[in-house]
C-alpha positions as CSV (number, residue, x, y, z in Angstrom):
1,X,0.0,0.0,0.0
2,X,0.9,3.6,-0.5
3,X,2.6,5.7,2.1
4,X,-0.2,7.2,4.2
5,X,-1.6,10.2,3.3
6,X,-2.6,12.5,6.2
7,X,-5.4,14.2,3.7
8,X,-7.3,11.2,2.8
9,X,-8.5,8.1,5.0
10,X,-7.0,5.5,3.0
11,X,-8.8,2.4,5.0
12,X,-12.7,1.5,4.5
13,X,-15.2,3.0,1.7
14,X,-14.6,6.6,0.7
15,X,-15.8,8.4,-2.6
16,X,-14.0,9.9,-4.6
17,X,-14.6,13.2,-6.4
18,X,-15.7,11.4,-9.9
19,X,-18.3,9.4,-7.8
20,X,-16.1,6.1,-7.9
21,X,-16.0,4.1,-4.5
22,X,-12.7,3.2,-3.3
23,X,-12.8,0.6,-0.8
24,X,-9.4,-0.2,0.9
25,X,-9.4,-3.3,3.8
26,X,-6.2,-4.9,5.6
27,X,-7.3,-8.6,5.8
28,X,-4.0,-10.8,5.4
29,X,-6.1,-13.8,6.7
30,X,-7.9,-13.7,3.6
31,X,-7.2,-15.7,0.2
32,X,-10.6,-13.7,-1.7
33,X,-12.6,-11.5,-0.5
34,X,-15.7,-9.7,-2.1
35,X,-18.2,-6.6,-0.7
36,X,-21.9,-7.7,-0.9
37,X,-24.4,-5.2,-1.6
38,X,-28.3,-5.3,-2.1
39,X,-28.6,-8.1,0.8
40,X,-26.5,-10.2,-0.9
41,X,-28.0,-9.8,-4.4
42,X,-24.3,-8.3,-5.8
43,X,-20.9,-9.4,-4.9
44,X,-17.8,-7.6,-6.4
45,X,-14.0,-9.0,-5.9
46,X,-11.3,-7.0,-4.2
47,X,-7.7,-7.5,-5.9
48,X,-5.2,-8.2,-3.6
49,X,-2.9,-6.0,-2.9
50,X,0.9,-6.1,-0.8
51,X,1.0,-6.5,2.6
52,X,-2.2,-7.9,3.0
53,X,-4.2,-5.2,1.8
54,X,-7.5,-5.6,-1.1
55,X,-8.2,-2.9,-3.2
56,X,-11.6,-1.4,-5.2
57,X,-12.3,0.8,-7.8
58,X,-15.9,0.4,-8.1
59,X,-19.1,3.1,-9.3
60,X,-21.7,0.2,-8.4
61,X,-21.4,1.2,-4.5
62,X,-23.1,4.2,-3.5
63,X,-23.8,6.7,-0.6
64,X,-26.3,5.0,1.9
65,X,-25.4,1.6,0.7
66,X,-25.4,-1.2,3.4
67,X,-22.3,-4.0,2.3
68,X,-20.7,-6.4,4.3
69,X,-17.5,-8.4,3.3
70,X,-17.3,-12.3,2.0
71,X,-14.6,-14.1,3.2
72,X,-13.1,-16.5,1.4
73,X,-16.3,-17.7,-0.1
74,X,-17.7,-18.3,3.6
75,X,-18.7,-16.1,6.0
76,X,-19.9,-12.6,5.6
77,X,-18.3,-9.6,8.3
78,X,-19.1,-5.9,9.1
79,X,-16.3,-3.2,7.3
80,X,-13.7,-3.3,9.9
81,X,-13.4,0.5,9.3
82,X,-17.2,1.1,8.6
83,X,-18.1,4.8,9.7
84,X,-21.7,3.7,10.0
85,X,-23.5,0.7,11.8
86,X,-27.0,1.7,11.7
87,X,-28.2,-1.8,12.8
88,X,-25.9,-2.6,15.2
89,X,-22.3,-4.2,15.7
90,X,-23.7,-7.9,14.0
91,X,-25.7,-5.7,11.1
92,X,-24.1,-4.7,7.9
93,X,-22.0,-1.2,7.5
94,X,-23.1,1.7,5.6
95,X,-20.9,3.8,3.2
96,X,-21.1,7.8,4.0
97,X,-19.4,10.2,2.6
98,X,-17.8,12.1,5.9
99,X,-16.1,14.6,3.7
100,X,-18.8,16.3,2.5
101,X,-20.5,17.9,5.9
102,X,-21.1,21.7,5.1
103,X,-18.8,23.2,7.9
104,X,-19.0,26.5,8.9
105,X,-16.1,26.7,11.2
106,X,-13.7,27.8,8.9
107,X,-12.5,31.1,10.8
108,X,-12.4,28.4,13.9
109,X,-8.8,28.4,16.4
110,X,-8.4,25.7,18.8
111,X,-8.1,27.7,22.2
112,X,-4.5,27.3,23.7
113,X,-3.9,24.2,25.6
114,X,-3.1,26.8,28.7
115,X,-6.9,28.2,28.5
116,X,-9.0,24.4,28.4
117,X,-11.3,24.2,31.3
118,X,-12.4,20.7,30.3
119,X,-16.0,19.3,30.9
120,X,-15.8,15.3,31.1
121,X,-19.6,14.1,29.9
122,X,-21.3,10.9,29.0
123,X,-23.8,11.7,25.8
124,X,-26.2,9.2,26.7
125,X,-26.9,10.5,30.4
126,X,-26.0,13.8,29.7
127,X,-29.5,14.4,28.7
128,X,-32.7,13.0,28.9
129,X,-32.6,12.3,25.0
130,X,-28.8,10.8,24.8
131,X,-28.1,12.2,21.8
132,X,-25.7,14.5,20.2
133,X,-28.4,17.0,19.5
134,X,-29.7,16.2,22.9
135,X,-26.1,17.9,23.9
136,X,-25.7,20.7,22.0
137,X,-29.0,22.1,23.5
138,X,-26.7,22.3,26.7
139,X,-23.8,23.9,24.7
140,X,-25.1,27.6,26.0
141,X,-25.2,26.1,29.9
142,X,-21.9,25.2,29.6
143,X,-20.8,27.9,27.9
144,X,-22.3,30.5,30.6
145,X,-20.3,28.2,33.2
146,X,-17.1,28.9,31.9
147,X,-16.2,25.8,30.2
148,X,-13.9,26.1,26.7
149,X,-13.4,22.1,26.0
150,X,-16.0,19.6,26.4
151,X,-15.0,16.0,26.2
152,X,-17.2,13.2,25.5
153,X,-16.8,9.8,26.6
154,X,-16.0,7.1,23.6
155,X,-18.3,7.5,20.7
156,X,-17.4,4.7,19.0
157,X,-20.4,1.9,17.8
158,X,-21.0,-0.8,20.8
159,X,-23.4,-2.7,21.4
160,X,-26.6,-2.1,22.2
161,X,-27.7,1.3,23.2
162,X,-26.4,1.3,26.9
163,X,-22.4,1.5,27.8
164,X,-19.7,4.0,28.8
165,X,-18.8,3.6,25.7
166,X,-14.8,1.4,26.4
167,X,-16.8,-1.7,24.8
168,X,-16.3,0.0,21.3
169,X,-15.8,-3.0,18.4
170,X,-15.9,-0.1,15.5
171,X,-13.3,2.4,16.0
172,X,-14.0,4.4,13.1
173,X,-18.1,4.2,13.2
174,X,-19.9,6.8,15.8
175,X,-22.3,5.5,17.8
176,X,-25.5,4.5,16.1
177,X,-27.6,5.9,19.0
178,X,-26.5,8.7,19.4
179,X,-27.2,10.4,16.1
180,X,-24.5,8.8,14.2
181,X,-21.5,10.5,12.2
182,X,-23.3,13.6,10.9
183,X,-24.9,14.5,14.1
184,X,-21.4,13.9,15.6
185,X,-20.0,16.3,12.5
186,X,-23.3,18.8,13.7
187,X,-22.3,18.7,16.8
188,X,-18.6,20.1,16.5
189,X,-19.7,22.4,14.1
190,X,-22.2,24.3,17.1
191,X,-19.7,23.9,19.7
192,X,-17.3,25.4,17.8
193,X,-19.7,28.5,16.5
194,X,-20.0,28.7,20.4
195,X,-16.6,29.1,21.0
196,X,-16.2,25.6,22.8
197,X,-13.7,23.0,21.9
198,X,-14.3,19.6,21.0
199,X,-12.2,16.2,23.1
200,X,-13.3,12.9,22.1
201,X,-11.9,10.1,24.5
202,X,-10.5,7.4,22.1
203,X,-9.7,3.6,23.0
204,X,-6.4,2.3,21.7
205,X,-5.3,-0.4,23.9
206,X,-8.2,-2.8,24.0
207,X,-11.9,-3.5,22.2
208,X,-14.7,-4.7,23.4
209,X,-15.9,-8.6,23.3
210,X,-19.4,-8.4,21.7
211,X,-19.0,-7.4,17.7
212,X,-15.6,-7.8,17.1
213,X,-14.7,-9.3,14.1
214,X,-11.2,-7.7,13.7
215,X,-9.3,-10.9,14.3
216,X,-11.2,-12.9,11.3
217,X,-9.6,-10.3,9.4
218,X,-5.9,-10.0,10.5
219,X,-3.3,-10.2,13.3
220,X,-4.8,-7.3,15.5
221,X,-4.5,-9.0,18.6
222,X,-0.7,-10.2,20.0
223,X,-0.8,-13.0,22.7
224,X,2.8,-11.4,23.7
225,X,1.1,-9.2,26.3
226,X,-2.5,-8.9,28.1
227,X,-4.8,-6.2,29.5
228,X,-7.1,-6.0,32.1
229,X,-10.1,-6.0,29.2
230,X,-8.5,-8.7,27.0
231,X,-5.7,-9.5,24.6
232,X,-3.6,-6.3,24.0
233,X,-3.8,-4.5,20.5
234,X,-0.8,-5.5,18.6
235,X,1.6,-2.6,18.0
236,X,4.8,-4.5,17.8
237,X,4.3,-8.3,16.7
238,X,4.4,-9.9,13.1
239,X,2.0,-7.8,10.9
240,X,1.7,-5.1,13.3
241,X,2.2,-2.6,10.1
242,X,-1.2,-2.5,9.2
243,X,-2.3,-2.3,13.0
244,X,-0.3,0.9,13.9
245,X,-1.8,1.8,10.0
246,X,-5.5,1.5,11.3
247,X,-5.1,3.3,14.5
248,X,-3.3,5.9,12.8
249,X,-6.5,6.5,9.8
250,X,-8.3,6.3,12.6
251,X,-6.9,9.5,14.9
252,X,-6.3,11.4,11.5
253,X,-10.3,10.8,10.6
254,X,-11.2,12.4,14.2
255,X,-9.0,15.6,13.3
256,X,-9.6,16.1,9.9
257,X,-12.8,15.0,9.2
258,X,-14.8,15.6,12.3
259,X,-12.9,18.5,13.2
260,X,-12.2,17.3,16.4
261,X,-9.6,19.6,18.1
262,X,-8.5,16.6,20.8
263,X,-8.3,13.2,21.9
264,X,-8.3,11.8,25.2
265,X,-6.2,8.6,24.7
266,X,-7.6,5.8,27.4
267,X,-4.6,4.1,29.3
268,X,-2.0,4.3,27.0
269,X,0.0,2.5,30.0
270,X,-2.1,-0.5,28.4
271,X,-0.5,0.1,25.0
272,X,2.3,-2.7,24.8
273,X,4.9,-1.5,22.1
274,X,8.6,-1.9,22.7
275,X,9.4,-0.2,18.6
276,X,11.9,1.9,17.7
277,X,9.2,4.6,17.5
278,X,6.5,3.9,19.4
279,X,3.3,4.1,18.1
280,X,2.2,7.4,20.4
281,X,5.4,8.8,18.9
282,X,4.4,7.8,15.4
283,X,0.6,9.2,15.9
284,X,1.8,12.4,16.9
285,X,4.3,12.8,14.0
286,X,1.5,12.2,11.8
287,X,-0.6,14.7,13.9
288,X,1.9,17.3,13.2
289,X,1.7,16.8,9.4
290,X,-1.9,17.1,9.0
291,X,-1.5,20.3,11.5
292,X,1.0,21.8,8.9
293,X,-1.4,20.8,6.0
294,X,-4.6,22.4,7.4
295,X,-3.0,24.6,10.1
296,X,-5.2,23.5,12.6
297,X,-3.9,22.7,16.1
298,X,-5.1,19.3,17.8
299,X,-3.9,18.1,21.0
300,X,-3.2,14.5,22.4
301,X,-4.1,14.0,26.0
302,X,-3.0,10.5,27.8
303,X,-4.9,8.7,31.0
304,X,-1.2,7.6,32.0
305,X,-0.8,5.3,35.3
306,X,3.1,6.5,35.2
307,X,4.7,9.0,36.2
308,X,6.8,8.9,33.4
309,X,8.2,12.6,31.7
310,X,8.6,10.3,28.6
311,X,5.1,10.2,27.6
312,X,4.8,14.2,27.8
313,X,8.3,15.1,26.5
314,X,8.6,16.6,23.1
315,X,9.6,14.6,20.1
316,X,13.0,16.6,20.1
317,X,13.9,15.2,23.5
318,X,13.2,11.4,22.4
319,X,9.7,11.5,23.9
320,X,6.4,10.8,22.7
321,X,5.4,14.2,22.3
322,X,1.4,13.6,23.8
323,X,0.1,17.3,25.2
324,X,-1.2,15.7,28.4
325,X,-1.8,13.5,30.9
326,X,-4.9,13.0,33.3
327,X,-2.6,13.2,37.0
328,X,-4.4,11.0,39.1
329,X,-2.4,11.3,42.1
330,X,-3.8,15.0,42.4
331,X,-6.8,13.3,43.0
332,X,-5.6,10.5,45.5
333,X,-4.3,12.8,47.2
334,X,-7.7,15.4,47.4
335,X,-9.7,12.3,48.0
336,X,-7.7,11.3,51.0
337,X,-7.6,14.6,52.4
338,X,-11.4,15.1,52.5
339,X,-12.8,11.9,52.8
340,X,-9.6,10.0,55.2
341,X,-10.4,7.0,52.4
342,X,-7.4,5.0,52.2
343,X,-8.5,1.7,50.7
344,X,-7.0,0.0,47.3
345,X,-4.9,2.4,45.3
346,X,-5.9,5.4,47.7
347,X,-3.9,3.1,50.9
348,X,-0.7,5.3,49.3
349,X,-1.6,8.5,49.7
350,X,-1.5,10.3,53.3
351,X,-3.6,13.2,52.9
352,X,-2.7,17.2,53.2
353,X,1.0,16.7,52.3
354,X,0.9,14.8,49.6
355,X,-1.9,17.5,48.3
356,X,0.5,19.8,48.7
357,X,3.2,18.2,46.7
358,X,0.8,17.4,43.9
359,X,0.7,20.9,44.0
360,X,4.1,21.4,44.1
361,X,5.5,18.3,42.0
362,X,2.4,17.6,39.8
363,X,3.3,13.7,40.6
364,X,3.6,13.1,44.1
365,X,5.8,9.9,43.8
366,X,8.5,10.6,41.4
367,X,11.2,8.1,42.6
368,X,10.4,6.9,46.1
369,X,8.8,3.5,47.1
370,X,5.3,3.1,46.6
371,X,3.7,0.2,49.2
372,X,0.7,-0.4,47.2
373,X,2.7,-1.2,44.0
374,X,5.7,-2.9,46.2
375,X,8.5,-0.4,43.9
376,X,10.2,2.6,43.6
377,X,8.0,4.4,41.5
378,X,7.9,7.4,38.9
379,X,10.1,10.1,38.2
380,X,10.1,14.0,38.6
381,X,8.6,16.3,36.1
382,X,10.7,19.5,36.9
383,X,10.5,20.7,33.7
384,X,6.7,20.2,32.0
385,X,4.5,23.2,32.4
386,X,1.1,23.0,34.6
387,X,-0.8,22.5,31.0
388,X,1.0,19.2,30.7
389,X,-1.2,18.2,33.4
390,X,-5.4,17.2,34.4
391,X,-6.3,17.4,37.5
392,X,-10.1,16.6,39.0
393,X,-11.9,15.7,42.2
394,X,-13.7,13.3,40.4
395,X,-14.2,11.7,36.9
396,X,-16.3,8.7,35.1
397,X,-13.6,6.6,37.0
398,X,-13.8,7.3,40.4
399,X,-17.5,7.6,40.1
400,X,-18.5,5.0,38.3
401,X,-16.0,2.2,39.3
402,X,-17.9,2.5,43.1
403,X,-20.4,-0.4,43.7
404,X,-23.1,2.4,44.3
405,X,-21.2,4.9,41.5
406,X,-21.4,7.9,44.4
407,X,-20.8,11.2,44.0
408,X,-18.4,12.6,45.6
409,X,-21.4,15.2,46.7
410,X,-23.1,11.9,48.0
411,X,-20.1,11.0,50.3
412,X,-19.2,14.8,51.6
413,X,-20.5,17.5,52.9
414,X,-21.8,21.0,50.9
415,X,-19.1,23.0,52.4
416,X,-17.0,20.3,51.7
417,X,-17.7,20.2,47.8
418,X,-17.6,24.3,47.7
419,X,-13.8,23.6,48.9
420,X,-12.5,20.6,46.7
421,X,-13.8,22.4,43.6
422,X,-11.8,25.4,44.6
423,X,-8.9,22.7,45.5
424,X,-8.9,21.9,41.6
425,X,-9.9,25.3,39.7
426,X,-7.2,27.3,41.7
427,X,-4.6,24.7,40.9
428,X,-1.5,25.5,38.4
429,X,-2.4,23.0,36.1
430,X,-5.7,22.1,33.5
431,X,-8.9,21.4,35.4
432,X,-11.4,19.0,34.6
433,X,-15.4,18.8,35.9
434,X,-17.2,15.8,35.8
435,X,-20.8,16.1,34.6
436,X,-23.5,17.6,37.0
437,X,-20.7,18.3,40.1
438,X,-21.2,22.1,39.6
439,X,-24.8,21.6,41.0
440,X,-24.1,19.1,43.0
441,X,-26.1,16.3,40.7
442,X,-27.7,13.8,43.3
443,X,-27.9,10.7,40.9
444,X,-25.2,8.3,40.4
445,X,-23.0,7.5,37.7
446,X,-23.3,3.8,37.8
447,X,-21.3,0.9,35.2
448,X,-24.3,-0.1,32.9
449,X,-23.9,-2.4,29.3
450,X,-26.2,-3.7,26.8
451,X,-25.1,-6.7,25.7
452,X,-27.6,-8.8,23.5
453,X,-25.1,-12.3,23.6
454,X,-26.9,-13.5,26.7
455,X,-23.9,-15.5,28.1
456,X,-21.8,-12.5,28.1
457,X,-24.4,-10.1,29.4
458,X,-24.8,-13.4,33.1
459,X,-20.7,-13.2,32.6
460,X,-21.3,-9.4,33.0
461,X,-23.3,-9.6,35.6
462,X,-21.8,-12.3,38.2
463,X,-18.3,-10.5,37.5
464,X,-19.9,-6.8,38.7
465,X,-21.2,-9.1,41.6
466,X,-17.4,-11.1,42.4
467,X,-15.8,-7.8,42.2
468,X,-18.0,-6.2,45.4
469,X,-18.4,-9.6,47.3
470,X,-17.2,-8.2,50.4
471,X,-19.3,-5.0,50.1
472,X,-22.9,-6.8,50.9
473,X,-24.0,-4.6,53.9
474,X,-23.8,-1.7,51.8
475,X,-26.3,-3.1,49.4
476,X,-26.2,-5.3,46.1
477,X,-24.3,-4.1,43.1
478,X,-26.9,-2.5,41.0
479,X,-27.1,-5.1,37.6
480,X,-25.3,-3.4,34.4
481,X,-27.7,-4.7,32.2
482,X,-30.8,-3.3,33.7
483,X,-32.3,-0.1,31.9
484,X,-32.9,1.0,35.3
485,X,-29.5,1.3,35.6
486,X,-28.9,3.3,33.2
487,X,-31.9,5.8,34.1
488,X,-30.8,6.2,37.4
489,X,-27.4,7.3,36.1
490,X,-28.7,10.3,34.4
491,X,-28.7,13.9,35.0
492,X,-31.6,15.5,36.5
493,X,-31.6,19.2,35.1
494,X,-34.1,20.5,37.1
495,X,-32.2,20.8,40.1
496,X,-30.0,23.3,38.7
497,X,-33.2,25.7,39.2
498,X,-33.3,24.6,42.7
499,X,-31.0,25.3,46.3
500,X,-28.5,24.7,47.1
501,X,-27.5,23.5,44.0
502,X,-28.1,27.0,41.7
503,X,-25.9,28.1,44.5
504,X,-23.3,25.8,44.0
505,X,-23.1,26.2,39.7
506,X,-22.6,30.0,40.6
507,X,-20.5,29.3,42.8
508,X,-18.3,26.8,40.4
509,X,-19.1,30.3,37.7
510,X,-17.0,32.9,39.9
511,X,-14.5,30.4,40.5
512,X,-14.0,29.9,36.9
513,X,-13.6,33.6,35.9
514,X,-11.8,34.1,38.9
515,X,-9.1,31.7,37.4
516,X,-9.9,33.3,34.0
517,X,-9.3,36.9,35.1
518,X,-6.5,37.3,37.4
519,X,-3.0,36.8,35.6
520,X,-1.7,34.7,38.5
521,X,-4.3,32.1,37.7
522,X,-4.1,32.1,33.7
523,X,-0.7,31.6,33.7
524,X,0.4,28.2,35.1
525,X,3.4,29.0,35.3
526,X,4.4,25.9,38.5
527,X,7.9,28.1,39.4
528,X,5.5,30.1,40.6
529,X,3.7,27.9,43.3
530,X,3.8,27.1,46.7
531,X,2.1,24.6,48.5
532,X,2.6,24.0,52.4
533,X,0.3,21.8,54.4
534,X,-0.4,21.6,58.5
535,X,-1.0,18.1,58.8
536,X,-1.7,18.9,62.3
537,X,-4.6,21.2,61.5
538,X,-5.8,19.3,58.0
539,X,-5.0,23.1,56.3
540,X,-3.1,23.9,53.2
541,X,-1.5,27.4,52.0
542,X,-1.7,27.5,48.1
543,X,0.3,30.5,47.1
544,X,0.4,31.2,42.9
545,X,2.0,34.9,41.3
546,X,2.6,36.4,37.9
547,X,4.2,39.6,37.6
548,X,3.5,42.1,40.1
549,X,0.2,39.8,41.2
550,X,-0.4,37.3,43.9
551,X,-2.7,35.2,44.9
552,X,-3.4,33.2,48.1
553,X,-5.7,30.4,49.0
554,X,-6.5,29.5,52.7
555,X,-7.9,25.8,52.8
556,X,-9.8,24.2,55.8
557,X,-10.6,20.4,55.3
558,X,-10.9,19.8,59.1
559,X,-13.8,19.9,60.6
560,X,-12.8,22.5,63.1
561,X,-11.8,25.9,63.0
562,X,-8.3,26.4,62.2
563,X,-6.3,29.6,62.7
564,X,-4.0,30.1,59.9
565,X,-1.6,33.0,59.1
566,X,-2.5,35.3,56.5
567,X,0.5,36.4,54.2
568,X,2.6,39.7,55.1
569,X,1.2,42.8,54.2
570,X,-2.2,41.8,54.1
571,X,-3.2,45.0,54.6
572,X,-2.8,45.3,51.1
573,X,-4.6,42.6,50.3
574,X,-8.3,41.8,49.1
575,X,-10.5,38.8,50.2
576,X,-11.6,37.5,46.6
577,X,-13.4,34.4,47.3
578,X,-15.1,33.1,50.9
579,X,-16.7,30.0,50.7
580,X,-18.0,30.3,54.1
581,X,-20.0,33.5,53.4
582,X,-24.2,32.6,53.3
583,X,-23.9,34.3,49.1
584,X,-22.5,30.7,48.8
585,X,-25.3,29.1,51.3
586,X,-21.9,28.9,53.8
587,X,-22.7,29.1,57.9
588,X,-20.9,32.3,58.6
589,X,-18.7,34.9,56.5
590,X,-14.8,34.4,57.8
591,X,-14.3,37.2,60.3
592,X,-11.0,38.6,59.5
593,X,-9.7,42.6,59.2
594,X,-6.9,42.6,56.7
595,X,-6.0,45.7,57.9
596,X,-5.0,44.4,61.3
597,X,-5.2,40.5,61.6
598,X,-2.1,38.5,61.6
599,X,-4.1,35.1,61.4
600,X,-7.3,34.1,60.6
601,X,-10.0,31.8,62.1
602,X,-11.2,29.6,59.1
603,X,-13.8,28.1,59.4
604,X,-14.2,24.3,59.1
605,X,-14.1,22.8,55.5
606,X,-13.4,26.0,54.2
607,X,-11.8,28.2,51.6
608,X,-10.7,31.7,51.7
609,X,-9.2,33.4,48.4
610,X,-7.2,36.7,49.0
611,X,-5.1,38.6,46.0
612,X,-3.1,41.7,45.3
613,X,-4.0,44.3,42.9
614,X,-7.5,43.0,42.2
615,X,-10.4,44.8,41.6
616,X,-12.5,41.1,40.9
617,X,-16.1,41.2,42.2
């Protein structure tokens, strides 16, 4: 096959500009193969090509066409790189022409990395439709919150109408219901009329189990290394050409033909790949030449269960180049500190001081011994910027992966929420919100599937069960396959009209333009941070500057008051932010005169902003 061209998708059915269907698939297994069209009434060869690939030149396949592939004579398969399933993962693919959406975002700039506010969501519980155009009738909410990057849980076609979306079998085909590919294409188009980025979380290192038919048509799958979700994606083994080829079309489609501005990559720690360039390396070289052919900037964000600079160090410097990485141990870290929670992969983490040298650090082991993984563990980042990294107090993770899928407003107090939210948002690196914590969203975010082989969908089930055997006095695990399930996972809008909760999204608001407004937030710049915890008292002194500007944050997560010293020359000073006060449905406003106070007496689970030079209000 032809070097890969960053312009064209070169993998699937595309049309070309005299009409003629070309039809490229990578099935080494095969000795013939032939598309079927009209339900089997027309068959048409594919001429076999090097390195496994078949080839088409045909004008007998049209738009809207439904074809599967014949096998050898035998069997017929879904398009391995369909774009369109519209009966399902077992049903027959469906030939659209991607590259012919009417944008209107040509005057569009992604925002700089350094200004992403990010807005994790999951489109089918977002809204009560579950829909892309179900979403973008929230676009203006979000806007008005002070979001610039939304991100949407994995979009690609699973099975069923019920899953998070990580039991995708069609990497390239958007999710039948919700809307398909054009309503995805709509979609990006309005947010980005609206001034809102597009991330789409993308699944390299595993697919799902129901619907996939990859491995009937080539080596995709490597026995040289597992995952937790099945046999790892085969980056590095014999054939792995075309494998690193698909995954490759496959980001280049997201950016060039959805105009999707970035990717979320799901636990690239899962991606096996000991290459000479590995295959994040390669993606992002090929990301750069489609950037200098359109001059549009995309961005590649990792979930990265390393603390290793490697992943988020420029090509230049040997590295992988990726943007980001999610920083979990920002949020181990928060989580222990409010909630004292030190079971599983939390048993690590002490609390206030290693808050304060996520802070500080961004990873807060970077080189020492780590009990819960019995090993020295990660290295410093001293050089990568506070963009480099995502922080959260909670995400479809830590939400969902509870037997209950709690909240963390369901395990915490109000006062308690007010403060981890500002934990995040005044931090020197990216922040992330999870859907519905800026009111304070009462409904859990539970694991739910739709399955329709009915011995996976009882393996499904009894494994959700094994997994929280020892959890029995707080309740069953709720069963992933009922639509219950699923309804009881989604947002209920109408308490954003209602208290506390309109508080609390007004709240989440100011924060937001707070951190938009004053120089000493925008920049995140971490030279410019300290962090210093009282483990004693359960407080924490955030202090972040640019320029002639400062800015402090006083943090309370005891339950008592605490009296903390305010910074020198706090007569100069101005109280930005009180979480305490009643505007915010606090107890009591923090009593402190700036003008004379040495210390003040925070209240418990409480946060107190104060800046220089600031005229915010």
């Amino acid at each position: 096959m032809n070097n890969l061209d960053v312009m064209a998708r070169k993998l699937g059915v595309r049309f070309l500009p005299n009409r003629q269907a070309e039809v490229w698939l990578w099935a080494p297994k095969a000795e013939l193969v032939e598309i079927i069209l009209n339900e089997g009434n027309t068959s048409i060869p594919l001429k076999k090509q090097e390195y496994g690939y078949w080839h088409l030149l045909t004008d007998q396949v049209q738009p809207g066409d439904l074809y599967k592939f014949r096998l050898n004579e035998d069997q017929e398969f879904p398009d391995p790189a369909s774009l369109s399933q519209p009966q399902g993962v077992h049903g027959p693919s469906e030939a659209l022409e991607v590259d012919q959406f009417a944008w209107t975002d040509e005057n569009w700039q992604n925002h700089d990395l350094e200004t992403y506010v990010l807005y994790e969501l999951h489109v089918g519980t977002f809204t009560p439709e579950g829909t892309f155009a179900g979403l973008e009738e929230k676009l203006d909410y979000l806007k008005d919150l002070g979001v610039t990057a939304i991100e949407l849980m994995p979009v690609a076609q699973f099975p069923g109408d019920r899953n998070w979306g990580y039991d995708g079998v069609f990497p390239f085909a958007v999710q039948n219901s919700y809307g398909g590919p054009k309503a995805l294409q709509h979609l990006v188009d309005t947010c980005h009329s609206k001034g809102l980025a597009v991330v789409l979380d993308v699944v390299y290192n595993h697919l799902g189990p129901e619907g996939n038919y990859l491995g009937v048509y080539g080596h995709y799958f490597t026995d040289k290394y597992n995952t937790p979700w099945g046999p790892a994606l085969n980056f590095d083994d014999a054939w792995c050409d075309g494998v690193r080829h698909y995954f490759i079309e496959n980001l280049l489609m997201w950016f060039r033909d959805f105009h999707i501005d970035a990717v979320r990559m799901d636990a690239v720690h899962a991606i096996k790949d000991f290459s000479p360039n590995h295959i994040l390396r390669e993606m992002k070289q090929q990301v750069n030449q489609l950037k200098q052919a359109t001059g549009r900037e995309h961005y590649m964000i990792v979930e990265l269960d390393l603390n290793d600079t490697r992943f988020i160090s420029p090509l230049e410097e040997q590295g992988f180049g990726m943007d980001a990485q999610w920083i979990d141990e920002f949020h181990h870290a928060l989580r222990v500190t409010i909630t004292g929670e030190q079971t599983g992969y939390y048993s690590d983490f002490c609390g206030i001081s290693h808050l304060a040298k996520a802070y500080q650090d961004a990873y807060v082991f970077d080189g020492q011994y780590s009990e819960h993984r019995k090993k020295n563990f990660g290295v410093k980042a001293e050089k990568n910027p506070g963009k480099q990294f995502v922080v959260f107090t909670q995400n479809h993770d830590h939400v969902g992966n509870r037997m209950l899928g709690e909240r963390l407003g369901s395990l915490v107090s109000f006062e308690m929420q007010k403060l981890a939210a500002g934990a995040v948002l005044l931090s020197p690196f990216l922040p992330m919100l999870w859907m519905g914590e800026e009111y304070a969203e009462s409904n859990p975010f539970q694991y739910f599937v739709s399955h329709t082989d009915p011995d996976l969908a009882e393996a499904v089930r009894k494994g959700r069960k094994a997994e929280f055997a020892d959890f029995h006095a707080e309740g069953e695990a709720p069963d992933p396959m009922a639509q219950e399930t699923f309804q009881r996972s989604k947002l209920q809008w109408e308490l954003v009209q209602q208290e506390p909760h309109q508080t609390l999204y007004k709240y989440y608001q100011t924060l937001l333009r707070l951190r938009r407004e004053l120089p000493a937030l925008q920049h995140l710049d971490r030279q410019n941070v300290q962090a210093e915890a009282n483990e004693s008292q359960n407080t924490l002194v955030l202090r972040r500057s640019h320029a002639d500007q400062q800015v402090v944050a006083l943090m309370n997560f005891s339950k008592e008051v605490q009296h903390v010293d305010l910074p020198l020359g706090a007569q100069d000073w101005h109280i930005i932010l009180d979480s305490a006060s009643p505007d915010w449905h606090g107890p009591q406003a923090t009593a402190v005169d700036l003008a004379t106070d040495k210390t003040v007496a925070l209240p418990p689970e409480s946060l107190l902003v104060l800046a220089t030079g600031s005229d915010f209000n």
